[in-house]
C-alpha positions in Angstrom: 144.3 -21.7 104.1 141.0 -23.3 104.8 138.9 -22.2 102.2 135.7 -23.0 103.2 136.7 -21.7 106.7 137.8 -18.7 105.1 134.3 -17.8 102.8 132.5 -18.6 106.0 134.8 -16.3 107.7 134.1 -13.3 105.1 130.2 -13.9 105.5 130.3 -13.3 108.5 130.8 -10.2 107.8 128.0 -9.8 105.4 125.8 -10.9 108.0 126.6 -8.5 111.0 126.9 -5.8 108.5 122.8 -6.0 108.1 122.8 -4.8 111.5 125.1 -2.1 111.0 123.7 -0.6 107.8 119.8 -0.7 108.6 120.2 0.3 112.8 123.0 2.6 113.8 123.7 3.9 110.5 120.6 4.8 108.6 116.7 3.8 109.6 116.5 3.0 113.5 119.0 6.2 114.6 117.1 8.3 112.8 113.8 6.8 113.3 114.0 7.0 117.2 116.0 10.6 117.3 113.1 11.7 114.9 110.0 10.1 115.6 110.3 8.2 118.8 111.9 10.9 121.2 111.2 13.9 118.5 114.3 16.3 118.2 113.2 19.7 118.1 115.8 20.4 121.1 118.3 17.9 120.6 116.5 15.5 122.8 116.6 12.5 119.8 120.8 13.5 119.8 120.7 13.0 123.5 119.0 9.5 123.8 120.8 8.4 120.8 124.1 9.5 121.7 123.3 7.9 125.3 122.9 4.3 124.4 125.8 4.4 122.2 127.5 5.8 125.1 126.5 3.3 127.1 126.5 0.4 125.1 129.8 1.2 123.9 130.7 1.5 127.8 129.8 -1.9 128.6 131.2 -3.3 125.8 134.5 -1.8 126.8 134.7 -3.0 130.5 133.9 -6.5 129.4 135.6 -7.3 126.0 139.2 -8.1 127.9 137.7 -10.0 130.6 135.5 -12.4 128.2 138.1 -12.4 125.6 140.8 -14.1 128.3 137.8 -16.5 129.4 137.3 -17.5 125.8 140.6 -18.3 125.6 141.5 -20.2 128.5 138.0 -22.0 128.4 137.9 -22.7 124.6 134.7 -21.1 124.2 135.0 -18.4 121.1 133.4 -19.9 118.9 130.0 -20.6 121.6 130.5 -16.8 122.5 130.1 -15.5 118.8 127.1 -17.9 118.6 125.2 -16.3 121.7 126.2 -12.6 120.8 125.4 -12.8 117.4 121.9 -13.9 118.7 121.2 -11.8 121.1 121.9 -9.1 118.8 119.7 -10.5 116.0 117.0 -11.3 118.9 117.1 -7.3 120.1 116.9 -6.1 116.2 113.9 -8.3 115.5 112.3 -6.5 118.5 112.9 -2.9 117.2 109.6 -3.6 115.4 108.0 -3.3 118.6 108.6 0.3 119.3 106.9 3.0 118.6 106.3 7.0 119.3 106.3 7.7 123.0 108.4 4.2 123.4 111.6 6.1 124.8 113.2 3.8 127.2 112.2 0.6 125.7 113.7 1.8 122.1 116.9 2.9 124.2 116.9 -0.5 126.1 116.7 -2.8 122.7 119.5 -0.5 120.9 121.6 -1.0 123.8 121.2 -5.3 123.8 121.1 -5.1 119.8 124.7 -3.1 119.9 126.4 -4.6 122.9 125.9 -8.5 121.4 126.7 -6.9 118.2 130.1 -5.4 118.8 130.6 -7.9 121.4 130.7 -10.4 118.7 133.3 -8.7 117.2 136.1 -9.5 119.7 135.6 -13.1 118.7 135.0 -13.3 115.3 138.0 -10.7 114.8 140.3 -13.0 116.8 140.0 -15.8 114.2 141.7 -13.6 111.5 145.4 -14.8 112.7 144.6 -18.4 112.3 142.8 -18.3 108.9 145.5 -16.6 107.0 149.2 -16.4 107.0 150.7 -12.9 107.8 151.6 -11.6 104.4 147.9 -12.6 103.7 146.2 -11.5 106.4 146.0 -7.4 104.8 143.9 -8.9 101.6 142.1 -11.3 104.2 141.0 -8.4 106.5 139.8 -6.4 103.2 138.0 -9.0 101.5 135.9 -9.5 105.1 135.4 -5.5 105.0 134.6 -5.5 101.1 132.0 -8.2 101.7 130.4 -7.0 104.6 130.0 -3.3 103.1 128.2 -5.8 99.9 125.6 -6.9 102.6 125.0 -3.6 103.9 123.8 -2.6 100.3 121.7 -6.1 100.2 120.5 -5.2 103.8 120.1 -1.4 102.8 118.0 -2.5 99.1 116.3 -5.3 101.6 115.2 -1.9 104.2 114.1 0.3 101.0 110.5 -0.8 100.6 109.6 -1.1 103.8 110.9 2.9 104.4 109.2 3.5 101.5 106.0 2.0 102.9 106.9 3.9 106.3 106.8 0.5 107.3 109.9 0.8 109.4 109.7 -2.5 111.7 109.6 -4.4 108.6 113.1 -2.9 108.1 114.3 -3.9 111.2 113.5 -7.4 110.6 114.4 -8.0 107.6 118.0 -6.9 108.8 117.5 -9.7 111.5 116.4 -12.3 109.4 119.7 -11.4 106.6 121.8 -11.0 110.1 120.5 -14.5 111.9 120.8 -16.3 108.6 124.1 -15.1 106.6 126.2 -15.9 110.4 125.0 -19.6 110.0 128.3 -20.6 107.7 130.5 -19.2 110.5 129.2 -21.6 112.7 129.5 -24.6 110.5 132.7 -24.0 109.5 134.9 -21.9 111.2 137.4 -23.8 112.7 136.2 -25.1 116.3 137.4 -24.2 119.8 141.1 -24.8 121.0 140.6 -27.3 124.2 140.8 -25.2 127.1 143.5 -24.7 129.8 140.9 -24.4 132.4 137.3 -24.9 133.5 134.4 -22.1 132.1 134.7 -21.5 136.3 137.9 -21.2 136.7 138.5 -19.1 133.1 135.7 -16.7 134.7 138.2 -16.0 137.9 141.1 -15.8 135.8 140.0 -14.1 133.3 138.9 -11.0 135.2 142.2 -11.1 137.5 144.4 -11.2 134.6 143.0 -8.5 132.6 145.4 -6.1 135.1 147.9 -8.6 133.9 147.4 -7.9 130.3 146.9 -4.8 130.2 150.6 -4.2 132.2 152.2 -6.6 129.6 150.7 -4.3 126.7 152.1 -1.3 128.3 155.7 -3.0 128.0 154.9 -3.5 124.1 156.1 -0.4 122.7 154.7 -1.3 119.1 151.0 -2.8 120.5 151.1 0.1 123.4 151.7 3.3 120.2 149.4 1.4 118.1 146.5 1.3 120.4 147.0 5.1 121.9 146.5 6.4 118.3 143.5 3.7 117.3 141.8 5.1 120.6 142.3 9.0 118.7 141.2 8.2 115.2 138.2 5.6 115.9 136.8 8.0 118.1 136.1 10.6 114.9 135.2 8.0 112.9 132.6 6.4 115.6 130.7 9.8 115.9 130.6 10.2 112.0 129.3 7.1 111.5 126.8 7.2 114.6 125.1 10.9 113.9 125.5 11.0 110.0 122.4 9.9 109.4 120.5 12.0 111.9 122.5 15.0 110.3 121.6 13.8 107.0 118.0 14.2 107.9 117.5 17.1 110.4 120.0 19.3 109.3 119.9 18.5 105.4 116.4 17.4 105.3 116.9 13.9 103.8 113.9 11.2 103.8 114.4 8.5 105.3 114.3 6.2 101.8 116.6 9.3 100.8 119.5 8.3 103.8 118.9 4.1 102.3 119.8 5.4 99.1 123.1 7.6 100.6 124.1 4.8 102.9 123.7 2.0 99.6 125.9 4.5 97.5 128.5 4.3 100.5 128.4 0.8 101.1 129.8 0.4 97.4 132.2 3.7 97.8 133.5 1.4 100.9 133.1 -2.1 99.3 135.9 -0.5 96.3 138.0 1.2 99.1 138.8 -1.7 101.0 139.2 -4.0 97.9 141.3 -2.1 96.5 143.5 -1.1 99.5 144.0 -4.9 100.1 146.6 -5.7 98.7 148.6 -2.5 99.4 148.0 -3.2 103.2 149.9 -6.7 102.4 152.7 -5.1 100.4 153.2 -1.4 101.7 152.4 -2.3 105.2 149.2 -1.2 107.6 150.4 1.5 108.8 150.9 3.6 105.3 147.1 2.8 104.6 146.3 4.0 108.0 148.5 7.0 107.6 147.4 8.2 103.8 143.6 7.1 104.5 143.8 9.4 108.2 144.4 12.3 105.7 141.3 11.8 103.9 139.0 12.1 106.9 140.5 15.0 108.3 139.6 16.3 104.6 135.8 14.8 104.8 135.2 16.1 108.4 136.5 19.6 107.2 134.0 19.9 103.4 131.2 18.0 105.6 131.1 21.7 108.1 130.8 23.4 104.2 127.5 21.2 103.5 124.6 22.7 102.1 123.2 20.6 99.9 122.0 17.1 99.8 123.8 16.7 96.6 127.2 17.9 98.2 126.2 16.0 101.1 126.2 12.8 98.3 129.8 13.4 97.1 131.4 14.0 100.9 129.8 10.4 101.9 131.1 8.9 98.7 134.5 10.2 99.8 134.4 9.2 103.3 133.3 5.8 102.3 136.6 4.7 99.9 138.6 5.9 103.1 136.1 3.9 106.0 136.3 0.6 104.1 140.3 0.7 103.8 140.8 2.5 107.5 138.9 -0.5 109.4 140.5 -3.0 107.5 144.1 -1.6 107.7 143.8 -1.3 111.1 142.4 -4.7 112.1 145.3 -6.5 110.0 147.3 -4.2 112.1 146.1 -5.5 115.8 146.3 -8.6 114.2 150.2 -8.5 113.1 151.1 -7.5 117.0 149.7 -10.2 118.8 151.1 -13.1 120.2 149.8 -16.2 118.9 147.4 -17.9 121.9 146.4 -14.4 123.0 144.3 -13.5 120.0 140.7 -13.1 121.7 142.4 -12.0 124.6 144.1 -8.8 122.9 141.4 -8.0 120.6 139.4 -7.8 123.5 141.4 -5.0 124.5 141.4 -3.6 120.7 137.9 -3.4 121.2 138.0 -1.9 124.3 140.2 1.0 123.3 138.0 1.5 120.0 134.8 1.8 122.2 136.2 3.8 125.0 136.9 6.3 121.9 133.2 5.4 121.1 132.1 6.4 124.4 133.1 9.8 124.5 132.4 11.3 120.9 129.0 10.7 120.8 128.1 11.8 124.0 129.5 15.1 123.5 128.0 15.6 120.6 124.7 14.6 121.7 124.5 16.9 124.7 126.1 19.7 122.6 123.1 19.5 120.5 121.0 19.1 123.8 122.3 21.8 125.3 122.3 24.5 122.1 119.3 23.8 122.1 118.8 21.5 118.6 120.9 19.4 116.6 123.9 20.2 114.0 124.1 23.8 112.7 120.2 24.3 113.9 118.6 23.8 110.3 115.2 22.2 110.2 114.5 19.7 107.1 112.1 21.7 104.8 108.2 21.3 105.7 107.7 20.4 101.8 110.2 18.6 99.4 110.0 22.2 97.1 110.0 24.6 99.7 113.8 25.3 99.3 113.4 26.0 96.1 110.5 28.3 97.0 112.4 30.0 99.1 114.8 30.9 96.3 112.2 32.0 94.0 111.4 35.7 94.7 108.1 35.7 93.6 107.4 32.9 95.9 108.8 34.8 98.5 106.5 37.8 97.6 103.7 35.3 97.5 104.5 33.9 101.0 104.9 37.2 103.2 101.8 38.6 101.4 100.2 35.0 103.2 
């Protein structure tokens, strides 16, 4: 293996993982759900849910299509360059918006997400040339175990600024960690394959033979099962990931710094789970981690509806977090073991287009069923005061109150 392709590969991964930890995941979802729109009906779910629904959308329709032009054209590499940016360009610009700022918070977290997960495709597709096949389990783990590592750099980086309630300082410190940990990639990941045909004539034969592809998939029985299921799971695990933090603090009441701290503590819960799953992956095969770790969300999903507390709330994340880090890396060495060699952006591109159709349709469902009921998950309200549970379990408080 090329090892300096390889460590450039990994921190890759610790770069776009800035973006995930500090914008869908923790401070902007809950920032514009909360404070931006305001969510006393379900509103923030709403707009929230929508432009993950529709930047999840796009990003589905156009992942095959680009990933057969990047291979025919020999332009992955340039591709992940002007994603990545765009993304890092739209996160750096979430500083801009502010209470009232509806459409043009929507509009940035729709550019920042589609460049983000669009970059995906491509970087993904370099996994089968960087590592043998019986290597490529630990490779795909190591990449998720470092990556969860700079979502607890980007979520410590965030902390002060939350802190501060200075929360477009947050947002750009996860661009500048994003814009400057991708660098290596670019200097070092191996360059393009010379293409079989002009950008041009990629373009028109790249969207004419995603029909193509997507026939020859269907006449794959392994690639066709594989995909049917990843399109079931990935659609739970998108929602979770996408309204946890928004649960987290309308629902449970948790502070913003408060959802840093949770998401830091699941970044290293993740970080250990895919580390240690690695080599299993290699040796027991992907689809017995993806099988045993399957069980333990069904098990999160079902103690998260028990919630009460932000302490239980602590110890079901922690759980959920050991499983995420070995799920997305089981089943990305998984794609990665069915495809043809020469077709690797190509078929990712319709990885990712299965695992954001799913991403499509959980979150707008749960966003309007929290629209529609009339207010988000369960219809608590976070406490006006950091005591006033507690007041409310003291009787002589209570007397003290209704007397008021």
């Amino acid at each position: 293996m090329n090892r300096k392709a390889v460590v450039a590969w990994t921190l890759y991964d610790f770069a776009n993982s800035a973006f995930v930890a500090v914008i869908p995941a923790t401070v902007y979802s809950k920032y514009y759900a909360l404070a931006v729109v305001g969510n006393e009906r379900g509103e923030g779910d709403f707009w929230w849910g929508l432009a993950v629904t529709t930047s999840m959308a796009i990003v589905a329709l156009s992942a095959p299509p680009l990933g057969a032009i990047a291979d025919h054209a020999g332009v992955r590499k340039r591709f992940l360059f002007l994603l990545t940016y765009v993304s890092v360009a739209a996160t750096a610009l979430m500083a801009t918006v502010g209470k009232g700022d509806v459409v043009w918070g929507w509009f940035l977290a729709v550019v920042g997400t589609v460049g983000f997960e669009a970059a995906i495709v491509y970087y993904n597709a370099y996994l089968p040339e960087l590592a043998p096949r019986e290597r490529q389990g630990r490779l795909s783990a190591y990449g998720f175990a470092v990556g969860y590592l700079g979502s607890a750099v980007a979520l410590g980086a965030a902390l002060p600024f939350a802190l501060a309630a200075n929360y477009g300082g947050a947002f750009l410190s996860a661009a500048a960690l994003f814009g400057v940990w991708a660098i290596p990639a670019f200097l070092f990941l191996p360059g393009d394959r010379p293409g079989t045909l002009s950008l041009a004539g990629a373009v028109r034969v790249g969207f004419t033979q995603t029909r193509a592809t997507l026939r020859r998939i269907l006449q794959m029985p392994d690639l066709r099962r594989f995909l049917l299921a990843y399109l079931f799971f990935e659609d739970g695990i998108n929602t979770v990931i996408f309204f946890s933090s928004i649960f987290a603090g309308h629902t449970l009441g948790f502070t913003t710094p408060e959802v840093i701290q949770l998401y830091f503590v699941v970044q290293l819960s993740a970080l250990l789970g895919a580390w240690v799953w690695g080599r299993p992956t290699d040796f027991k095969g992907p689809k017995f981690v993806v099988t045993v770790t399957l069980v333990q969300w069904c098990l999160v999903v079902v103690a998260a509806y028990f919630v009460e507390t932000k302490a239980q709330f602590f110890v079901v994340a922690i759980l959920a977090g050991t499983g995420l880090g070995a799920i997305q890396a089981a089943s990305r060495t998984f794609m990665a073991t069915l495809i043809p060699k020469g077709q690797e952006a190509e078929l990712f591109g319709f990885y990712a287009l299965v695992g954001k159709t799913s991403a499509i349709f959980g979150p707008m469902v749960f966003g309007l069923a929290s629209w529609l009921t009339g207010g988000p998950a369960r219809g608590r309200r976070p406490p006006l005061c950091p005591d006033a549970d507690r007041a409310r379990a003291d009787p002589r408080l209570r007397r003290a109150i209704a007397r008021a």
